[in-house]
C-alpha positions in Angstrom: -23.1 19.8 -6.8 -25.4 16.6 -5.2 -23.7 13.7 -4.3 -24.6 10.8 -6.1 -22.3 7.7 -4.6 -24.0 5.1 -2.4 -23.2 2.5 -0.4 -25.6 -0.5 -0.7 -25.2 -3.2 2.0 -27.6 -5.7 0.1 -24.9 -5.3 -2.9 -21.8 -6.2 -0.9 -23.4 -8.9 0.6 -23.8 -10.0 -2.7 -20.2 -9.9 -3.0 -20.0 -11.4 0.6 -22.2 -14.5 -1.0 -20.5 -14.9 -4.1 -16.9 -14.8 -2.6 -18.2 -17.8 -0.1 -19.6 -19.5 -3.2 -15.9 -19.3 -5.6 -13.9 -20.0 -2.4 -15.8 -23.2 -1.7 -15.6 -24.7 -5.7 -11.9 -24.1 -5.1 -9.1 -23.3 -7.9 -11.4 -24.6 -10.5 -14.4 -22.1 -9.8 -12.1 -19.5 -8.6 -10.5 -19.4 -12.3 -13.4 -19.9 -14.2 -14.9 -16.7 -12.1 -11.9 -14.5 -12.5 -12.0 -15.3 -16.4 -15.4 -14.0 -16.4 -14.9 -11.2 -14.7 -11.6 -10.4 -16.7 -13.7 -10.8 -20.7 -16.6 -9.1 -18.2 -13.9 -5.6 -18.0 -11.9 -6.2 -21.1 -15.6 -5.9 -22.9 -16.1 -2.6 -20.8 -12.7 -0.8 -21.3 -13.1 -1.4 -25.0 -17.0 0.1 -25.4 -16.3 3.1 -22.8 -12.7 3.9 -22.4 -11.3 5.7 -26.0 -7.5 4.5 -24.7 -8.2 0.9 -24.4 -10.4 1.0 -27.9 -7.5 1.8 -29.6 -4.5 -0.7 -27.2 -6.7 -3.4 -27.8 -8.1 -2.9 -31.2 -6.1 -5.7 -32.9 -7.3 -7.7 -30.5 -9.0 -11.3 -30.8 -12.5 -10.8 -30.1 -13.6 -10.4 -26.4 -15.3 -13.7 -25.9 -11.9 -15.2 -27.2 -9.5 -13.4 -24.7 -7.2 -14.8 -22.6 -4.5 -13.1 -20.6 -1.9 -13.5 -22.1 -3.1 -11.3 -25.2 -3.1 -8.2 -23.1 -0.5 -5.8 -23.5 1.0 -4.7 -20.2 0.4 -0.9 -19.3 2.9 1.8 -17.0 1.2 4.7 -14.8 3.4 7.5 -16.8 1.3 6.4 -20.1 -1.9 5.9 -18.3 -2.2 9.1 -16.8 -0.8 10.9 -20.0 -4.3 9.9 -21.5 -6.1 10.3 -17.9 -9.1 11.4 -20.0 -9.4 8.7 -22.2 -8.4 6.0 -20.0 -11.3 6.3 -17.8 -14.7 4.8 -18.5 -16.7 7.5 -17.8 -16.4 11.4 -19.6 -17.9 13.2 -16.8 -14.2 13.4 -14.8 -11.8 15.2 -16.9 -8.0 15.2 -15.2 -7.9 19.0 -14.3 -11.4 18.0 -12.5 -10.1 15.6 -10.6 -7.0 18.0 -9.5 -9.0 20.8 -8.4 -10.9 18.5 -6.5 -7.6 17.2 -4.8 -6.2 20.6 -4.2 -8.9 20.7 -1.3 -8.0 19.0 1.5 -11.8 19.9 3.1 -13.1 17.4 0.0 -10.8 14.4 1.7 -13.3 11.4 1.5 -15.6 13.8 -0.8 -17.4 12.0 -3.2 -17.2 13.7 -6.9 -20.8 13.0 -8.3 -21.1 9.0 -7.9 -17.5 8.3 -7.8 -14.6 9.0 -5.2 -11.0 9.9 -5.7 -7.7 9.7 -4.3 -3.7 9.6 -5.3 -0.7 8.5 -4.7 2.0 9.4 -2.6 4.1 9.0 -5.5 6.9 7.6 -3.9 8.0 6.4 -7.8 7.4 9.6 -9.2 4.2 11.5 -10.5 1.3 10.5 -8.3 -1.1 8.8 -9.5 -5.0 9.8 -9.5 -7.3 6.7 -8.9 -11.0 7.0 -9.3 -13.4 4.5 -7.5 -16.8 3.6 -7.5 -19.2 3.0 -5.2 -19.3 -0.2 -6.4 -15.5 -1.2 -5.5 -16.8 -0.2 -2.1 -19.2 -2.6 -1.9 -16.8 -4.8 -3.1 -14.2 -4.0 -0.5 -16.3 -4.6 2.2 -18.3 -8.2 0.8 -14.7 -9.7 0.1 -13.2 -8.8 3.3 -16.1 -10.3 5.0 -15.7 -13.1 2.7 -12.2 -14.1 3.8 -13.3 -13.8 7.6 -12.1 -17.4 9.1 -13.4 -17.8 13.0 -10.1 -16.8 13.8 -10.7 -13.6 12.3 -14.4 -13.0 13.9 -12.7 -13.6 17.3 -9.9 -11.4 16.8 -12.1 -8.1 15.8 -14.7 -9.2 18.8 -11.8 -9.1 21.3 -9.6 -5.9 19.8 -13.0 -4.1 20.0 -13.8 -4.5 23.4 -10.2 -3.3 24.3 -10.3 0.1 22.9 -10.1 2.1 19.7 -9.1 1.4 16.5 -6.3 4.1 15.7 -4.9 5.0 12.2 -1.5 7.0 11.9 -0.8 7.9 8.2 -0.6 11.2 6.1 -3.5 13.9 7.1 -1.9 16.3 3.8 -3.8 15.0 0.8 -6.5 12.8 -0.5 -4.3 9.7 0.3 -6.2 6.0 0.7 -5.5 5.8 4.3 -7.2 8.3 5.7 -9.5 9.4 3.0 -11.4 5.5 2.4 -12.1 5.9 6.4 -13.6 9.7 5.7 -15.5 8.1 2.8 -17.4 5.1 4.0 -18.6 7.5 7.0 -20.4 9.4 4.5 -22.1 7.0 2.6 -23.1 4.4 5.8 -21.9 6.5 9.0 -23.9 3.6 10.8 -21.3 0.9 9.2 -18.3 3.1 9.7 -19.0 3.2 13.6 -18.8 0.0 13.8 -15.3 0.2 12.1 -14.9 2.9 14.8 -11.6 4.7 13.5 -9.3 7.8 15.5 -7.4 9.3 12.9 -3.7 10.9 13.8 -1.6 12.5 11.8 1.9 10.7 11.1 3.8 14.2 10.0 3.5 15.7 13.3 6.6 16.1 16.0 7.5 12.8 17.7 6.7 14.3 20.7 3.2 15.6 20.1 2.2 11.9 18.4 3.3 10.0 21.5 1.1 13.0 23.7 -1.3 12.6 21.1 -1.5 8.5 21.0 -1.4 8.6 25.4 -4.2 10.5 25.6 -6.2 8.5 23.6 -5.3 5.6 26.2 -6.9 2.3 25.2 -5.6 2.0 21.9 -6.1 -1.8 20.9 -5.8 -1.6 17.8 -3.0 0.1 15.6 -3.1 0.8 11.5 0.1 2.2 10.0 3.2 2.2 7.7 6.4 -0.2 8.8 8.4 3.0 8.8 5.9 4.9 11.4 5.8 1.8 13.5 9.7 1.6 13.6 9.6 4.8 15.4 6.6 3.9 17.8 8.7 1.1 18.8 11.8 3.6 19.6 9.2 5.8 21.6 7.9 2.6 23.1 11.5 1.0 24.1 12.5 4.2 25.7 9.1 4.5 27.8 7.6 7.9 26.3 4.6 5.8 24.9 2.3 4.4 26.9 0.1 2.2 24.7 -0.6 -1.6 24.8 -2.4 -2.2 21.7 -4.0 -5.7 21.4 -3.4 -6.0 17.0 -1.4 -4.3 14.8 -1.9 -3.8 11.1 0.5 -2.8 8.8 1.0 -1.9 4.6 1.8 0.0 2.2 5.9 -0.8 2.8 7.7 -4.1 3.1 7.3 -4.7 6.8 10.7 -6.8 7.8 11.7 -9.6 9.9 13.4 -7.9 12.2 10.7 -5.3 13.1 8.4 -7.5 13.2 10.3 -9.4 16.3 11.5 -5.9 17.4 7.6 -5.1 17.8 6.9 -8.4 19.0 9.4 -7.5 22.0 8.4 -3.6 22.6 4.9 -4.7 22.9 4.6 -7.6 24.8 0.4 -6.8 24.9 0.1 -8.0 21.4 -2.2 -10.6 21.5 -2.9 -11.1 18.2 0.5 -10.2 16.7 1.1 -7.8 13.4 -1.0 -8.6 10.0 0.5 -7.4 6.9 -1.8 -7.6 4.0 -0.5 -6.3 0.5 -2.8 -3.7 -1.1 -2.2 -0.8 -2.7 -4.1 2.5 -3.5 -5.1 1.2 -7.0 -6.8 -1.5 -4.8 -7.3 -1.7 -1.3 -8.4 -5.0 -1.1 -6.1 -6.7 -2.9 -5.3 -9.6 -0.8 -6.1 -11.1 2.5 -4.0 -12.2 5.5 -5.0 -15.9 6.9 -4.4 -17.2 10.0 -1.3 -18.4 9.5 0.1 -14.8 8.2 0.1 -15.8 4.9 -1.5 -13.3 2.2 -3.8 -14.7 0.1 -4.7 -12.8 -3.4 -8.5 -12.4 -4.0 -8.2 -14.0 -7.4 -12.0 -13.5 -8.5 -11.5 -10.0 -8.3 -7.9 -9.4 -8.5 -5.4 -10.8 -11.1 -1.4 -10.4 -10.0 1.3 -11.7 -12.0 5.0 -12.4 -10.7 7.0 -11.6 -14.3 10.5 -11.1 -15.0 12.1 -8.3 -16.9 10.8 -9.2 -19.9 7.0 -9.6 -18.3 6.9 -13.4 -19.0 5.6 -15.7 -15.8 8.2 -16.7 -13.4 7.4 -20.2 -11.5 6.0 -19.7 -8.1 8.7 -19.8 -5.6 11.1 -17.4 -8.2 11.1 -13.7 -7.1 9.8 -11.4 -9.4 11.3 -8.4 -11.3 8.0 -6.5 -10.8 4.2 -7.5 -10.9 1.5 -6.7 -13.0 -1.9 -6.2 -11.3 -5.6 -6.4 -12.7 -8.3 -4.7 -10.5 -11.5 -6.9 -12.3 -13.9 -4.6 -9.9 -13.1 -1.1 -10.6 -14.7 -0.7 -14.2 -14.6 3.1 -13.8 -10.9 3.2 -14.2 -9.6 0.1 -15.5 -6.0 -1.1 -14.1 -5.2 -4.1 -16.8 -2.1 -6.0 -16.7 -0.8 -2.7 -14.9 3.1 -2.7 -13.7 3.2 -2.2 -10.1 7.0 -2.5 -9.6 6.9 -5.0 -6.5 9.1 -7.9 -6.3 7.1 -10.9 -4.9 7.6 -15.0 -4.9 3.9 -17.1 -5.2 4.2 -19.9 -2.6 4.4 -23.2 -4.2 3.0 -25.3 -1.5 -0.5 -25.1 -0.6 -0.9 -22.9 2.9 -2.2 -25.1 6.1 -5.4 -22.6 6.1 -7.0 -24.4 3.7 -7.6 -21.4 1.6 -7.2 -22.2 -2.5 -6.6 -18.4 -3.3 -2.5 -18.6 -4.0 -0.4 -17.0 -1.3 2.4 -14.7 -1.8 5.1 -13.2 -0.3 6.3 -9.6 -1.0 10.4 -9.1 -0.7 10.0 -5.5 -1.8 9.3 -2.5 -3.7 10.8 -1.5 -6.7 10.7 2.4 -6.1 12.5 2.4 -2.7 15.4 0.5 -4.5 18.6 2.5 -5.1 20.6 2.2 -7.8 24.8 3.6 -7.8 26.0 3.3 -11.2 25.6 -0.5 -11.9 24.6 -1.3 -8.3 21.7 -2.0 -7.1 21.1 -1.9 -3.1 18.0 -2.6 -1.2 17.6 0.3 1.8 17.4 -2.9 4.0 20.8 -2.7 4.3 22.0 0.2 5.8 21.6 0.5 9.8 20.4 3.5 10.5 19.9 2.6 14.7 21.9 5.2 17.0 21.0 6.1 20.2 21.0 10.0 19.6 19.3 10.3 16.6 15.1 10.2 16.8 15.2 9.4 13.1 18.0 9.4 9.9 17.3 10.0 6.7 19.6 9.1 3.4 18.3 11.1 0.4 20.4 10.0 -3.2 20.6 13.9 -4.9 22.6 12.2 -8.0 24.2 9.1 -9.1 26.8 8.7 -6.8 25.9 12.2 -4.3 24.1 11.4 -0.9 23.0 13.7 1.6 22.4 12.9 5.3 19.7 14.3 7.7 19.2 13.7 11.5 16.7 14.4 13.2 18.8 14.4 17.2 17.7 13.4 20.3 17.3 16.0 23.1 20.9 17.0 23.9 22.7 14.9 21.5 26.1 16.4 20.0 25.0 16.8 15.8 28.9 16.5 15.1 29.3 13.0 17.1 26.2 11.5 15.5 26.8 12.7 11.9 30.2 11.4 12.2 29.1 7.5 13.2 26.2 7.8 10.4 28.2 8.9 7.7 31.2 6.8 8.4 28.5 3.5 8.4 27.0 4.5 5.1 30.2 4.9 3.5 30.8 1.1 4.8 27.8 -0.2 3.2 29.3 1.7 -0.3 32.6 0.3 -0.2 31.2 -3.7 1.1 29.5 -3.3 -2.3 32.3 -1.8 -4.4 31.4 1.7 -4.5 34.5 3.5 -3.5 33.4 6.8 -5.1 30.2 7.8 -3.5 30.2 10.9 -1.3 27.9 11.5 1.8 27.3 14.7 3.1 25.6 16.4 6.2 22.4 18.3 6.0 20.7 20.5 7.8 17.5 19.7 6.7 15.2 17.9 8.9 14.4 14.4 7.8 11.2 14.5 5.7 7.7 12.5 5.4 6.2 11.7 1.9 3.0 13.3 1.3 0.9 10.3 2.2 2.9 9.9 5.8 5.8 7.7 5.3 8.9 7.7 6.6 11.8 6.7 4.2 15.0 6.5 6.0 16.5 5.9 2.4 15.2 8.3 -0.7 16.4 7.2 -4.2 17.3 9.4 -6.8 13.5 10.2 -9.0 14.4 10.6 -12.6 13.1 9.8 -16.0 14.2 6.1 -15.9 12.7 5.2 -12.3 10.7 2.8 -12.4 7.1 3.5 -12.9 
């Protein structure tokens, strides 16, 4: 079947343009824009998409619509009605599947559209279908929110070395598969992105052969959790590498890695970025140059809520966060529950920017819940010098199981017994007297996308979406 997606350079310089021009008017033009562009999709999803005809049917009329009137959507009922939610009839669900059962399709368009999932890390994974036109879109904003800093920056990381990308190589995953797909619609544009791809589920050992070889890696693109153990190989001199920039996402990148990093790789001259995006859109913020991230509000529409899904004041954190993609139109995300906890700033950022800044304290999916606890994975210490990596996997309410991956010649029995006997602290330092932690033998295990979770919640019916 012919491929029918395009890339069009004139078009995302028109979003280049047009970013410039809202940016400039400041908050006034940036809201008037996103409005626009929110009627602009509410208008589509109700003439194209048969499951937003009918959620917003009672609706005021489109012209009149604010907001607020929107009723807030989950990924379980979305891709229930994967069919009707979409805008377009020619990409039924079991279409979509098959095409993602084939891991030589990766970055494949399907006619003039391209797909990818989830890892699923809160459940079912999702399947997210983009256009060429959030391509262009991608790439005009991006360029967009270039400060000089930012020029300078890609200028001096290129002429370092290569731009290297460590994520999951087993499915149709974001990371990998956007890189395969801009190299088939503008292979021209994509060199000059110049990307090495390497798998993150592959032995320790072969990564840090694999990532040595390479040699001048300036640039590195990864998960928190894969760069916690590049900075294990890197303290105990098996990796070689003295990358110039570091960009991370997908996982709430800490404090203290980020200094741990900051130590382990004294070469970084340009330090760690940390935008926030997501699969169900890439570019959903930008990093400035004072490492605050920036949302791109003509485009992209995220809401701090609380429990109920009513605002919270910037500077509150969030129960979760709804997000509206205003430049996929294929597959509409309105008002869509991500499950991240996040705080707007209140106080306008020294960039200059007037796109509102956020920070992101975490992610609903990797928090674990023990009866009426609630702990974030943050808190468990899972540093020992004879493990390579330790994994806690919740297998019922109050049931953990324990897998360690050793170092070469370390004693299973010595280092199980320090582990458990740390976790069981954390449980009783929060009242839980009656959990039980057991050994495995399993190895520790990636998700399908490449993390690394050293801490796995219990997945049932009442997770979070």
């Amino acid at each position: 079947m012919p491929e029918n997606m395009h890339l069009s350079l004139q078009k995302a310089l028109g979003y280049l343009i047009g970013g410039l021009w809202t940016g400039w008017g400041g908050r006034t033009r940036i809201e008037a824009k996103q409005l626009r562009n929110l009627r602009h999709l509410v208008e589509k999803a109700r003439g194209d998409s048969p499951l937003f005809r009918r959620l917003y049917a009672e609706l005021p009329p489109t012209a009149e619509i604010e907001l607020q009137d929107l009723p807030v959507t989950h990924k379980p009922e979305l891709m229930a009605e994967f069919d009707d939610w979409l805008t377009i009839r020619s990409l039924p669900l079991d279409k979509a599947r098959e095409h993602l059962r084939d891991l030589r399709k990766v970055g494949v368009p399907v006619d003039d559209v391209a797909v990818f999932q989830t890892s699923g890390t809160s459940g079912e994974p999702a399947v997210i279908v983009l256009s060429e036109a959030f391509v262009e879109y991608a790439f005009g904003i991006m360029l967009a929110r270039f400060e000089r800093y930012h020029r300078k920056l890609v200028r001096d990381v290129r002429k370092h070395g290569d731009r290297v990308t460590i994520t999951g190589g087993n499915g149709h995953f974001a990371g990998n598969g956007f890189n395969k797909l801009v190299q088939r619609l503008n292979p021209r544009l994509a060199k000059g992105f110049g990307v090495t791809f390497v798998e993150a589920e592959q032995p320790i050992g072969q990564l840090v052969k694999r990532l040595n070889a390479i040699g001048n890696v300036a640039w590195i693109v990864t998960y928190p959790s894969m760069l916690a153990i590049l900075v294990k190989e890197k303290e105990a001199r098996r990796l070689r590498i003295e990358p110039t920039f570091i960009t991370t996402g997908g996982e709430t990148l800490t404090d203290d890695l980020r200094e741990r990093v900051g130590r382990a790789f004294p070469s970084l001259k340009y330090g760690i970025a940390d935008p926030y995006g997501c699969t169900e859109c890439l570019a959903l913020s930008f990093e400035c140059s004072h490492g605050r991230k920036h949302v791109n509000e003509d485009w992209v529409i995220l809401e701090a809520v609380d429990e109920a899904m009513q605002p919270v004041p910037d500077g509150t954190l969030s129960a979760t966060a709804l997000l509206t993609v205003l430049a996929n139109e294929v597959q509409p995300f309105i008002r869509y529950d991500l499950g991240d906890c996040i705080r707007f700033d209140q106080d306008a950022c020294p960039c200059g920017s007037p796109f509102r800044s956020l920070h992101v304290e975490g992610r609903q999916a990797t928090l674990v819940r023990v009866g009426e606890v609630t702990l974030s994975p943050l808190i468990f210490d899972f540093e020992h010098d004879q493990a390579q990596r330790i994994q806690l996997i919740q297998t019922g309410e109050f049931d953990f199981e324990l897998r360690v991956q050793l170092a070469a010649g370390a004693a299973a029995g010595l280092v199980l017994e320090d582990v458990i006997g740390s976790v069981k602290k954390v449980f009783r330092d929060n009242g839980l007297d009656e959990v039980t932690v057991r050994a495995s033998t399993r190895p520790p295990e990636f998700t399908a996308s490449g993390k690394f979770h050293e801490v796995v919640p219990l997945r049932n019916s009442s997770s979070p979406s």
